[in-house]
C-alpha angles and dihedrals in degrees: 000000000000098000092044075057098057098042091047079056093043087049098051098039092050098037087056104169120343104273113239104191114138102035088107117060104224126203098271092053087054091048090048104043094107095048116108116219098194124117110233108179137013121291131169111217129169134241113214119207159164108220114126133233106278096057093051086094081064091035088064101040101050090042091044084052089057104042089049096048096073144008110255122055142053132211119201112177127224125196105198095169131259124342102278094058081047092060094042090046096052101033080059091049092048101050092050098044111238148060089064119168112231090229118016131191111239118185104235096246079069102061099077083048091048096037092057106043082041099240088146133064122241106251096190092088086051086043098056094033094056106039090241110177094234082162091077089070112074122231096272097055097049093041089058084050103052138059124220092322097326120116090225090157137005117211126277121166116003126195137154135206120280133162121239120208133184090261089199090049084050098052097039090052101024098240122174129207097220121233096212127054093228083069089057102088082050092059096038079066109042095033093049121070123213122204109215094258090060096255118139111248095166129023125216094210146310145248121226103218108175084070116066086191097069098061097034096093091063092060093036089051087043094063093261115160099214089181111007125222100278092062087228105078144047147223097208091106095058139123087249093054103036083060101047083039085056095040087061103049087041083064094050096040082055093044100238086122149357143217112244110215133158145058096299096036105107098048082039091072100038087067088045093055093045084054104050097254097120122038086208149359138212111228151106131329090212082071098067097105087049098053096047091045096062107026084083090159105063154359121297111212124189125209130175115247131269114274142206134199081337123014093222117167118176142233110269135171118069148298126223112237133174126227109255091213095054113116110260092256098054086047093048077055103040090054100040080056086042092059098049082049088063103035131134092250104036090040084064096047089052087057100048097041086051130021098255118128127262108264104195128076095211081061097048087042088063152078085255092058093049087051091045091064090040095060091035099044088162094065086072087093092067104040087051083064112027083116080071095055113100135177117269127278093273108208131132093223083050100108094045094042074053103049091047093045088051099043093053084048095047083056099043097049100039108024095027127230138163108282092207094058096038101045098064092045083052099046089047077067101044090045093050092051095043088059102043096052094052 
């Protein structure tokens, strides 16, 4: 009874309001109604991606499946880096025209940048051609997918942000991971561990700076206005987030955490985390799997993270997407491969082979779905709140608002600084960069 519980709530929480898009034909769809989409004689196109190396044994298979279950056309799969090398590496093929994948990975805070300078191709016209069942996916999905009516993306791989702790650590010392943010200076100092020189023998946790979207929680929950109203200024200058801003670099100063920048960071704390140098660590639920994989030596636990006023967390992952200059048979391809990536079949072997999240509500609404939670428990902490998950921050100006965030906070928290005078420099920045990309 209790896990029919928890997938009705999945269900309804994903599934949001019944999307409508489509109902009414735009004008591309108009433009393109005499446009086939089938694909009519072989063709080899690439998939670009971002999925590291430990998922490439799942990458093939699933591809290979696909290349061997009909006649005409051919994956080859690409790994370019993250996401950030993604984005470079496309936004250079596409100014000069050529070297463009089939299907690409976009991280979701790219949709709205790609939507507006027209880098994607409006799937709508494909959708309604073909018959495809956009309906499966719920409103937020779709929403983090689309831009400003336009089926730019359709969803690929969803996460959102946990927190994962050494679970043995936490019962032998009876260690919590709080549920509010104003508990967190309680835990810094319980779950650290301070050597009597000062130096940090056990982190409480760490902050993965060179994400924006991994602390950002914390300043959303907080009552933070990221991007205000008007679409052309920010909060971050606030009092609210001056003294969170302050909070944070109070808890590295004392050594109870640090913020993890850089190129290796990432894979840094990871093995921090595997030798008992840090208690927890902030990162994504699409590393599940990894984390239980090498932390041979004891039990990973996952908690959501402490909230505020809300306890908000946000769609992450990535959304497929297909070049807008590619030739129409490489698109008819792209999107016939496109489909098979998102299907009710493959979508649950994605989420088994990783740790990111079912997308579809035919594959929650299963026995599939129910086994899925039995052989993952930890992932309770996130079905219990999957009411809490909400589409990205979509703003044009949204990746540079992000690198400059994200560059004042690299200074503060490594090389030091006063956060009053910083903030408002930084948000002059933000606010000029919100209004020239509307």
């Amino acid at each position: 009874m209790k896990k029919g519980l928890v997938l009705v709530l999945v269900l309804c929480v994903i599934s949001g309001f019944v999307f409508a898009g489509g109902a009414t034909e735009t004008k591309a769809e108009s433009t393109k109604a005499s446009v086939s989409y089938e694909v009519t004689a072989p063709i080899t196109i690439e998939w670009w991606h971002a999925l590291e190396q430990q998922y490439w044994p799942l990458v093939d298979e699933i591809v290979n499946g696909f290349n061997t279950s009909q006649d005409k056309v051919t994956v080859e799969a690409k790994y370019i880096g993250n996401y950030a090398t993604v984005n470079e590496t496309l936004v250079a093929a596409q100014a000069a025209g050529t070297g463009l994948p089939g299907l690409v990975v976009a991280n979701t805070p790219y949709v709205a940048e790609y939507g507006k300078s027209g880098l994607c191709e409006d799937l709508n016209p494909y959708i309604k051609a073909t018959g495809y069942d956009i309906d499966d996916f719920g409103e937020g999905m779709i929403t983090a997918s689309s831009f400003e009516g336009q089926q730019v993306s359709l969803p690929f791989l969803i996460s959102t942000q946990v927190m994962y702790y050494n679970k043995d650590m936490a019962d032998a010392e009876g260690i919590v991971i709080p549920s509010k943010i104003s508990d967190m200076d309680a835990f810094m100092k319980s779950a650290s561990k301070i050597a009597a020189d000062g130096s940090t023998e056990r982190w409480a946790t760490v902050f993965p700076g060179w994400d924006q979207w991994y602390f950002e929680p914390l300043f959303l929950n907080s009552g933070v206005k990221i991007v205000n109203a008007d679409r052309v200024s920010t909060d971050l200058d606030g009092k609210v987030s001056q003294d969170l801003t302050k909070t944070i670099q109070k808890w590295v100063n004392s050594g109870y955490t640090y913020w993890a920048s850089g190129t290796s960071a990432s894979s840094n704390m990871r093995q921090n985390f595997i030798d008992g140098k840090t208690f927890s660590v902030i990162h994504t639920s699409s590393l599940y799997n990894t984390y239980v994989k090498l932390c041979k030596d004891f039990e990973v636990g996952m908690a959501w993270l402490p909230g505020a006023a809300t306890k908000k967390s946000e769609i992450g992952g990535c959304v497929l997407l297909i070049p807008a200059k590619n030739d129409q048979e490489t698109k008819n391809a792209s999107w016939q491969f496109l489909q098979y990536m998102i299907g009710k079949d493959v979508n649950m072997k994605w989420a088994d082979g990783t740790g990111y999240i079912p997308t579809r509500n035919s594959v929650l609404n299963t026995q599939e779905g129910l086994d899925f939670l039995s052989r993952k428990p930890a992932f309770k902490c996130v079905f219990d709140n999957l009411d809490e998950i909400n589409p990205r921050i979509q703003h044009p100006g949204w990746n540079q608002l992000a690198t400059i965030w994200k560059s004042y906070l690299d200074q503060l928290m490594i090389e030091g600084g006063d956060v009053s005078a910083q903030l408002p420099l930084m948000a002059e920045e933000i606010n000029e960069v919100l209004s020239d990309s509307l």
